[in-house]
C-alpha positions as CSV (number, residue, x, y, z in Angstrom):
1,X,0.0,0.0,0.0
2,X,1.4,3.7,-0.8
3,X,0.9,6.2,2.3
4,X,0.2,9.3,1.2
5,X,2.9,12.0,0.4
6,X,1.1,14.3,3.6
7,X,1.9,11.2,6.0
8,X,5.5,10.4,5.1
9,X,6.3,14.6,5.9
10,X,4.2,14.2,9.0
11,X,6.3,10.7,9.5
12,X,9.7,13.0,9.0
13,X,8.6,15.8,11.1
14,X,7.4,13.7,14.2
15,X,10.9,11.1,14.3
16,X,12.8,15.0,13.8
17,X,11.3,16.3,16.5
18,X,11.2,13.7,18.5
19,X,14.9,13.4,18.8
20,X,17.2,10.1,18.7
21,X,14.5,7.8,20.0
22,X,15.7,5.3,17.2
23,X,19.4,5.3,18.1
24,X,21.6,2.9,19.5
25,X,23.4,3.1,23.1
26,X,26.6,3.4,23.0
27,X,29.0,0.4,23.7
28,X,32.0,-1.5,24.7
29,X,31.9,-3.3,21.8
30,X,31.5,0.2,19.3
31,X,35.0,1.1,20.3
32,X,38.6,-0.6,18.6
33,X,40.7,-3.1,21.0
34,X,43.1,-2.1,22.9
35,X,45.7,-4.2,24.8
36,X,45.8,-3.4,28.4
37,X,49.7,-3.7,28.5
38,X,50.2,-1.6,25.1
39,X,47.8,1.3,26.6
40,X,49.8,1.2,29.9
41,X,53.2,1.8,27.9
42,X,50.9,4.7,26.1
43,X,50.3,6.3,28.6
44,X,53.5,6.6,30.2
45,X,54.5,8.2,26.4
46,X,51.6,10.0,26.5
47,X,53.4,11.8,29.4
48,X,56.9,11.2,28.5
49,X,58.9,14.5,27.0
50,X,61.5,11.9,25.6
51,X,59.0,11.8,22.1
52,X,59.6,16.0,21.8
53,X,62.6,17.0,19.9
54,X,63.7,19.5,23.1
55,X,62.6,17.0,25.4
56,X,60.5,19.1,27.3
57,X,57.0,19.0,26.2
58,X,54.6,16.1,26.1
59,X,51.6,15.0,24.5
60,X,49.5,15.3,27.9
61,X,51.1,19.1,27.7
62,X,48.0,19.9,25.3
63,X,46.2,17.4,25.8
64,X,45.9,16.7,30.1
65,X,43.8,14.9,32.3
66,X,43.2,17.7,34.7
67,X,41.6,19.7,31.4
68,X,39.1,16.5,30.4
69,X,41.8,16.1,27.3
70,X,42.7,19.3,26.4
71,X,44.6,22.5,27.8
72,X,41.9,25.0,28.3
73,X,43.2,27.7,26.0
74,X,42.5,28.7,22.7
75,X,45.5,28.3,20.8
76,X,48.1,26.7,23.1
77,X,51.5,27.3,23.8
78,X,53.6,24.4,22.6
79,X,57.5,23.8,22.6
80,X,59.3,25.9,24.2
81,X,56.8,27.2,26.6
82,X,56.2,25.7,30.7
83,X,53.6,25.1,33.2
84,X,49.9,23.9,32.2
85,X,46.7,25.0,30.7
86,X,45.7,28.7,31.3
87,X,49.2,29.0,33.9
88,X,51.4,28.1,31.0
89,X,53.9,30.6,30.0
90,X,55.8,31.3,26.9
91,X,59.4,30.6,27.9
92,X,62.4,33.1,27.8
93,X,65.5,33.7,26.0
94,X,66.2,30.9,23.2
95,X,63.8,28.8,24.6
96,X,60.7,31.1,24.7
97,X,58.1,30.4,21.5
98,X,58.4,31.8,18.4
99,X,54.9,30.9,17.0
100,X,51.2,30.1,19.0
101,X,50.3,27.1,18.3
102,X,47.9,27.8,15.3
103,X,44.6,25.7,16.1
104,X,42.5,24.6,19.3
105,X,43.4,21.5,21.1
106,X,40.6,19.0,19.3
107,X,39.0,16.9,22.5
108,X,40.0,13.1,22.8
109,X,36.8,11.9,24.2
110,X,35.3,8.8,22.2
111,X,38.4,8.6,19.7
112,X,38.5,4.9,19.2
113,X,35.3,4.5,18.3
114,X,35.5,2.7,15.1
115,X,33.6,5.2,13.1
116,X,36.5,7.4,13.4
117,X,38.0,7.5,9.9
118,X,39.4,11.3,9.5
119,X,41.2,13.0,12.4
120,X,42.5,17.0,12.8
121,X,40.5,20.3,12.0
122,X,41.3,19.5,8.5
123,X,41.1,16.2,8.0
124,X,44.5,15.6,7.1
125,X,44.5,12.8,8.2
126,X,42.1,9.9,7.0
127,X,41.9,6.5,6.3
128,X,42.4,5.7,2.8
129,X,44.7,3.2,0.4
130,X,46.0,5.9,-1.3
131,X,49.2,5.4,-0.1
132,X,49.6,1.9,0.4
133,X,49.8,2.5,3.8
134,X,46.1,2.4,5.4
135,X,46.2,6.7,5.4
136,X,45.9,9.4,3.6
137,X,48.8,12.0,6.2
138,X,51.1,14.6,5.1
139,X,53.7,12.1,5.0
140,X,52.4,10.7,2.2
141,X,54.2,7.4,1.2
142,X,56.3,7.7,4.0
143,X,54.3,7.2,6.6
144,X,54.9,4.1,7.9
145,X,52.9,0.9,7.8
146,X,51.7,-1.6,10.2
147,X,49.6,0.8,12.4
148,X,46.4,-0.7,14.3
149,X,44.1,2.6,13.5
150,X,43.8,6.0,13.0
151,X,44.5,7.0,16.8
152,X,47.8,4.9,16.6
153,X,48.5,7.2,13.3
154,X,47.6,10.7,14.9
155,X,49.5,10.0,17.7
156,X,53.0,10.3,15.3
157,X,52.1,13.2,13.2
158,X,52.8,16.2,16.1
159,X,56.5,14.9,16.8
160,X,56.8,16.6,13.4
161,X,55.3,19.8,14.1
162,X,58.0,22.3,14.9
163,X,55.9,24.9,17.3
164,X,54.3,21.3,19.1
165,X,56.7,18.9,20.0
166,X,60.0,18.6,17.5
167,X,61.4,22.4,18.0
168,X,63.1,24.8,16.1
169,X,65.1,24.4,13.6
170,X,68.9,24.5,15.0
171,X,68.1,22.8,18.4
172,X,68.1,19.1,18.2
173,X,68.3,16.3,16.0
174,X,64.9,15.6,15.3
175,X,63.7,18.7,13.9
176,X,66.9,18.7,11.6
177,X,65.6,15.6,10.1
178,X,62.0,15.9,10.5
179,X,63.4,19.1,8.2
180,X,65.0,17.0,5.7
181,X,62.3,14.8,5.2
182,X,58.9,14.1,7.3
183,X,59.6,10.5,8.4
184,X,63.3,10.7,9.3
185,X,62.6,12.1,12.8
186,X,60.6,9.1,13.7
187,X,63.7,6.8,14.1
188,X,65.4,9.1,16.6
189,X,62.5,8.8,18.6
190,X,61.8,5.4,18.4
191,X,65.7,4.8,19.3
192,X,65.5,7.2,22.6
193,X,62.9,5.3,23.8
194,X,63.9,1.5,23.3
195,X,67.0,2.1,25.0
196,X,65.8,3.0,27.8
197,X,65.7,-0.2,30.0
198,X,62.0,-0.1,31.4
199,X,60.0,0.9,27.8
200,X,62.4,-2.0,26.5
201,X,61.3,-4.7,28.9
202,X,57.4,-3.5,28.5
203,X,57.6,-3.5,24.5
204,X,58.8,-7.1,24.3
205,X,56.7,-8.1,26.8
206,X,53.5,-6.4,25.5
207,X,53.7,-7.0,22.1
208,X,54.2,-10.5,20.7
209,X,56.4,-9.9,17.8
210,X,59.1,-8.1,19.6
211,X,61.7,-10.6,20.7
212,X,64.2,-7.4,21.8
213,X,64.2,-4.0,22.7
214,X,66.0,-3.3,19.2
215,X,63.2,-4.2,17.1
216,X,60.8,-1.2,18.4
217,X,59.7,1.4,15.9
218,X,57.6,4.4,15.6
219,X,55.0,2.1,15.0
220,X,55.0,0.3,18.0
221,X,55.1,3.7,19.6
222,X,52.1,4.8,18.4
223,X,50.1,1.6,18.4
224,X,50.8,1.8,22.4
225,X,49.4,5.5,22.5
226,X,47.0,5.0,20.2
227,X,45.7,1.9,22.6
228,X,45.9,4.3,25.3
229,X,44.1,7.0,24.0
230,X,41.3,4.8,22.8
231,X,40.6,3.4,26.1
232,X,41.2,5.7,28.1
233,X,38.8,8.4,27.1
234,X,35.9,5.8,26.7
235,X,32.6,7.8,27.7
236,X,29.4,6.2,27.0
237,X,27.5,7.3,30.8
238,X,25.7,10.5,29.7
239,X,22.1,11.5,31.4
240,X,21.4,11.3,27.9
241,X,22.7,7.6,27.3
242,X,20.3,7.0,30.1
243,X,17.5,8.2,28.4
244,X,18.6,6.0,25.1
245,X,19.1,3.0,27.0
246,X,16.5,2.8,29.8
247,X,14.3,5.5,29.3
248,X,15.7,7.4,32.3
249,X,14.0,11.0,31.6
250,X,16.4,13.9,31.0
251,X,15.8,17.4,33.1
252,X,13.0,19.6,31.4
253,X,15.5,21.8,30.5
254,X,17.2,19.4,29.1
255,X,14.6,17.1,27.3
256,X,12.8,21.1,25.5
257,X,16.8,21.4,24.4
258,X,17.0,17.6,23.0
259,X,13.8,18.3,20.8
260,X,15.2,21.3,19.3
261,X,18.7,20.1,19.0
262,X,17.1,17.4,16.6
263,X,14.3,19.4,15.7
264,X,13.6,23.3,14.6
265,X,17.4,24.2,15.8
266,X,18.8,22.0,13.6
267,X,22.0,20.8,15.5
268,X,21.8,17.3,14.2
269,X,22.2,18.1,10.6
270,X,25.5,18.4,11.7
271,X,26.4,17.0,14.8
272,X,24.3,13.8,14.0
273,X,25.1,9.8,15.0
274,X,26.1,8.4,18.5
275,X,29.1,10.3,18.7
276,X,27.3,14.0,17.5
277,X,29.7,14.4,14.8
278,X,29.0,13.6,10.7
279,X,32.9,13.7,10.5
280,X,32.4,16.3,8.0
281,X,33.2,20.0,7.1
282,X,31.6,23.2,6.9
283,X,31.8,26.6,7.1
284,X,30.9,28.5,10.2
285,X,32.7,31.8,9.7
286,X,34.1,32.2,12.6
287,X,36.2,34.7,14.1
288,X,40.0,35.1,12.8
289,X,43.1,35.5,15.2
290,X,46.2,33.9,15.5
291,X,49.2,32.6,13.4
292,X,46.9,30.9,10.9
293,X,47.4,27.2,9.6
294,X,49.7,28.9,6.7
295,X,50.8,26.9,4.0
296,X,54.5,27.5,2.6
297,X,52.8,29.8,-0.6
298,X,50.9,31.8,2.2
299,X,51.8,35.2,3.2
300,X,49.1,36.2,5.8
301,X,48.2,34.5,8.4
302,X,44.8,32.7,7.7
303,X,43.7,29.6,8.2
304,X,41.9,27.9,5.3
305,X,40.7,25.2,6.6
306,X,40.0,21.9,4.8
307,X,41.7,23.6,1.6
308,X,45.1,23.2,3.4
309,X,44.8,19.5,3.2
310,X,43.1,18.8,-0.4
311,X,44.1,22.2,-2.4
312,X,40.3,22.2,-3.2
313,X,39.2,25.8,-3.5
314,X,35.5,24.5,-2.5
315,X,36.9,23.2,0.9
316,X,38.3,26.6,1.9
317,X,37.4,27.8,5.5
318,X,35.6,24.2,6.3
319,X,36.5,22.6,9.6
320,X,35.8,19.4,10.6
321,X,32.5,18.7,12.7
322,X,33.9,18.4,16.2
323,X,32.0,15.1,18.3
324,X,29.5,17.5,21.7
325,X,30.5,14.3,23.8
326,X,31.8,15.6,26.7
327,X,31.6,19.3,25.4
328,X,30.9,21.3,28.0
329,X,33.9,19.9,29.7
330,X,36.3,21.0,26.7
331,X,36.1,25.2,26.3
332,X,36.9,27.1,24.9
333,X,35.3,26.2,21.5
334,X,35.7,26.2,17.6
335,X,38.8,25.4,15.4
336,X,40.7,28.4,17.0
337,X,38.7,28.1,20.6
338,X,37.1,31.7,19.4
339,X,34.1,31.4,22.4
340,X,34.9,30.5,25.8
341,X,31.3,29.0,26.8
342,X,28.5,26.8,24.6
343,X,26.3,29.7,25.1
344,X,28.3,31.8,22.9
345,X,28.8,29.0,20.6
346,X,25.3,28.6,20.2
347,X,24.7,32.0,19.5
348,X,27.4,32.2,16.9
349,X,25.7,29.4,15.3
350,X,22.0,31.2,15.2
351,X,23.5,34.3,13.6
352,X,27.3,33.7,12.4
353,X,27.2,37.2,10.8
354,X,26.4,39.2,13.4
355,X,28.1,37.2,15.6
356,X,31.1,37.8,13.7
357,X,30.6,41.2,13.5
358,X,30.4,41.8,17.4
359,X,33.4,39.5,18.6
360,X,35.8,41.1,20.3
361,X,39.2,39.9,21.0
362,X,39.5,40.0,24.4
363,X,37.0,37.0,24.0
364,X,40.1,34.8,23.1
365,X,41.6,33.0,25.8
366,X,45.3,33.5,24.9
367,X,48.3,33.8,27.8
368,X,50.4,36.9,27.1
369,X,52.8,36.4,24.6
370,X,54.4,40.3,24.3
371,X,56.4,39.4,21.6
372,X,53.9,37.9,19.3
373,X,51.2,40.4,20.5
374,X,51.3,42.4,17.4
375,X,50.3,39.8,15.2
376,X,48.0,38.2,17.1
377,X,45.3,39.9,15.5
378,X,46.8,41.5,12.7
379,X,44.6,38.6,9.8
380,X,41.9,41.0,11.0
381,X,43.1,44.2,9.7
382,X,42.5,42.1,5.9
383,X,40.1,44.0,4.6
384,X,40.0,41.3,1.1
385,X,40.6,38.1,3.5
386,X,37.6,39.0,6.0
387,X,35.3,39.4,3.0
388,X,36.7,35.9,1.7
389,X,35.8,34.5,5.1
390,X,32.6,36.3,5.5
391,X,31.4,35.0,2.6
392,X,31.9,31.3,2.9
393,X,29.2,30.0,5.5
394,X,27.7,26.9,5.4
395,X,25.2,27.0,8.4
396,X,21.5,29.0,7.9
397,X,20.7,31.6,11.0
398,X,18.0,30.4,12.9
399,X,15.7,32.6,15.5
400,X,16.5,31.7,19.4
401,X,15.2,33.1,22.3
402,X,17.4,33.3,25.3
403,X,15.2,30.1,27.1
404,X,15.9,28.6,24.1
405,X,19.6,28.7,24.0
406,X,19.7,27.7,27.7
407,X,17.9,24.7,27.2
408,X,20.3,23.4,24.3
409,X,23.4,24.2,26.6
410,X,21.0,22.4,29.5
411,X,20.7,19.4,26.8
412,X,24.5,19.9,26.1
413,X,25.6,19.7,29.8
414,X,23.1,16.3,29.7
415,X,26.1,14.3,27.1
416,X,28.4,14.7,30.2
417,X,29.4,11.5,30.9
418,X,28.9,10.3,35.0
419,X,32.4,8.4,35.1
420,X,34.6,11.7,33.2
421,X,36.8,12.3,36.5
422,X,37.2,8.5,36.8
423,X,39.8,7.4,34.1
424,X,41.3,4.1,33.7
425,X,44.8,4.9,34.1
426,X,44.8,8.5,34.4
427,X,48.4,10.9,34.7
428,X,51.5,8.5,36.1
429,X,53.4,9.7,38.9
430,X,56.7,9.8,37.1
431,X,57.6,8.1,33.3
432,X,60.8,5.9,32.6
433,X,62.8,8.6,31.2
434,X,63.0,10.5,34.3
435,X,61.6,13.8,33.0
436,X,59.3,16.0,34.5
437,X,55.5,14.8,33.9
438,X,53.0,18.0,33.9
C-alpha cells in the first residue's frame, strides 16, 4: 500500500522532532581493541617529554587529564613554553616560542570508536589506500605501515610539528631531520625510547612480535598511545545515554533542548550519530586570530581550513564537525577556541554574521605572549581576507530566544558522561625517562 505523500512529511517531522528515539546506546563493543599492557606503555609516552625534539614537552602538555583532554586555552602554547593550561607561560630567551600554536586543542573523548575515519581540523588525516599505507597524512608514502588505526596514526604526526613537540630548527636532532624529510625524525625517537631499559622490557613483553628491545619502531610507539588514547577516554554514561538506553528522563531543561537540537534548531544536521559528529566540514565563519594554519605559498596569516589538506578551493574555510561528547567539559570552542562558553557558541551558530561582526578579542583565551602580540590579531586588519571569510558560510541563521539557548546548553551539559573524573589509568606519577611529567 502507498501512504500518502502528507503522512510520510508528518512521518519526518514527528521522528525529527522527536529526537534520537531510534538510536543505539553506546557500547563497549562500538570502540577498537586495545591491549591493556600496550595502553599502559601509552600512557607513560603519552606523558613522556622523551617523544619531543627538546625534550620538554609532552603529548598530555596539550592534551591533560586535569583539562578533560585538552589544555583550556584557545591556541596553546607548545615547545618551548612551561607550566599547564591557562598558567602556562611562553618561555624566555632561546627557549621562549616563536609561534602560537595555530589551532585549538581537538577533544580526545570517544576517539576509538570505530567510526572514526578522519582526524584533525582538517582532515589531514584519514583512512584511505592511497598510499599503500592504510592513510591518507602529510607524509604521504612515508608514513609508515603496520599501524592498528587511525588514533595509533595521529599519535606520530605532532612529533613533526616544529611549534608542538620537535622544535626549532637548529636545536636538536629531530627537527633537523624531521626538516629534511617528514619521516626521518621518527627513528630518533623510536631509538630514545627503546633504550631506555623499562620501555624496552614493556615493549617485548606487550607485544608479541618483539623478541628485543631493538626491534621497536615508531609504530610500536604509536600503536601503544594510540591503545591508550582509545581506552582511556571511553565515555558512553551520559544522562542522555540513560534516556537511550532505559528511558531514564532527562531534566526539562534538558529534554525542550534535545527536541530542538534534533528538531527546529537543527543541530543534528551536523552533529548527528552516537558520537554527534557527521565527521564532515563546513563553514561556520568564525572569528579570525592567530598565526593561521599557513601553507609555505601563504603570506598572511589565515587559516583555510579543509583547503590546506586537499588544495580544493571548495573546501576553503571548512573545519571538521567536532564530536559534543563531553563538550561542555572541553572550552573554549571552535577550530581556534574563538568562544569561551556553549552559550556563545550557540549564539554564533544562530546568527554567524552578526556574531562575527560583534566579537571582540579579548574574547580569546590567549596567555600573554608580548612578543607575538602584534600579530595576534593582525589577519583582522585584511580587509579582502575577511570578506573571503565572510562569505563562505555553510550554516543558515535560525531565530532563538534566550530560554531557548539555555535549554540546548542544559541538553549539552546532559552528554556529560557520570564516570569523566574517573579514568582508567589516568596521569603517572613519574615516566621511565625520568623527566618531568605536567
Amino acid at each position: 500500500m502507498v501512504l500518502p505523500k502528507l503522512f510520510h512529511i508528518v512521518l519526518f517531522v514527528f521522528v525529527a522532532m522527536s529526537g534520537a528515539a531510534r538510536a543505539e546506546p553506546l557500547r563497549l563493543d562500538d570502540f577498537v581493541d586495545a591491549d591493556p599492557a600496550q595502553a599502559r606503555i601509552g600512557q607513560l609516552l603519552f606523558y613522556d617529554p622523551i617523544l619531543s625534539g627538546n625534550r620538554n614537552i609532552s603529548c598530555a602538555t596539550c592534551h591533560h587529564h586535569d583539562h578533560a583532554g585538552g589544555d583550556s586555552l584557545s591556541l596553546g602554547i607548545g615547545e618551548g613554553g612551561t607550566g599547564l593550561g591557562p598558567d602556562r607561560t611562553p618561555g624566555t630567551g632561546d627557549d621562549r616560542i616563536a609561534k602560537r600554536i595555530p589551532r585549538n586543542a581537538p577533544a580526545l573523548w570517544n576517539l576509538g570508536h570505530r567510526s572514526i575515519d578522519v582526524l584533525f581540523h582538517d582532515g589531514r588525516l584519514e583512512v584511505s589506500d592511497q598510499f599503500g599505507n592504510g592513510f591518507d597524512t602529510p607524509a604521504e608514502e612515508w608514513f609508515p605501515e603496520g599501524l592498528d588505526h587511525i588514533l595509533a596514526a595521529q599519535a606520530l604526526l605532532p612529533m613533526t610539528s616544529e611549534f608542538e613537540m620537535a622544535g626549532n630548527v637548529g636545536e636538536n636532532q629531530v627537527i633537523g631531520a624531521v626538516r629534511d624529510r617528514i619521516d626521518r625524525g621518527w627513528p630518533i625517537l623510536a631509538k630514545r625510547v627503546r633504550t631506555i631499559p623499562e620501555y624496552g622490557e614493556m615493549f617485548v613483553a606487550a607485544f608479541d612480535h618483539i623478541g628485543h628491545p631493538s626491534e621497536v619502531t615508531i609504530v610500536e610507539i604509536g600503536n601503544a598511545i594510540g591503545a591508550f588514547v582509545a581506552s582511556e577516554w571511553i565515555s558512553i554514561d551520559s544522562p542522555y545515554d540513560a534516556w537511550l538506553a532505559e528511558g531514564a528522563p532527562l531534566p526539562d531543561a534538558a529534554e525542550r533542548g534535545r527536541q530542538m537540537f534534533f528538531g527546529s534548531a537543527r543541530c543534528a544536521a551536523c552533529h548527528s550519530g552516537p558520537l554527534f559528529t557527521d565527521q564532515d566540514f563546513h563553514a561556520l565563519s568564525l572569528p579570525a586570530f592567530g598565526p593561521g594554519r599557513t601553507r609555505l605559498f601563504d603570506h598572511i596569516a589565515r587559516d583555510v581550513g579543509r583547503m590546506g589538506a586537499t588544495d580544493l578551493l571548495a573546501d576553503a574555510y571548512r573545519f571538521r564537525t567536532p564530536s559534543l561528547r563531553n563538550v561542555a567539559l572541553t572550552a573554549p570552542y571552535g577550530h581556534n577556541g574563538a568562544f569561551a562558553t556553549l552559550e556563545a557558541m550557540i549564539r554564533h551558530h544562530s546568527d554567524p554574521r552578526v556574531s562575527r561582526a560583534t566579537w571582540q578579542p579579548a574574547q580569546a583565551n590567549l596567555p600573554a605572549v608580548p612578543w607575538l602580540a602584534a600579530a595576534d590579531f593582525a589577519i583582522r586588519q585584511d580587509r579582502l581576507e575577511m570578506q573571503r571569510q565572510r562569505a563562505r558560510l555553510d550554516i543558515r541563521p535560525v531565530t532563538l530566544s534566550d530560554s531557548e539557548i539555555a535549554d540546548l546548553v542544559a541538553f549539552l551539559h546532559a552528554l556529560t558522561g557520570e564516570s569523566v573524573d574517573d579514568r582508567p589509568l589516568g596521569r603517572p606519577d613519574h615516566v621511565p625517562s625520568g623527566l618531568p611529567v605536567d
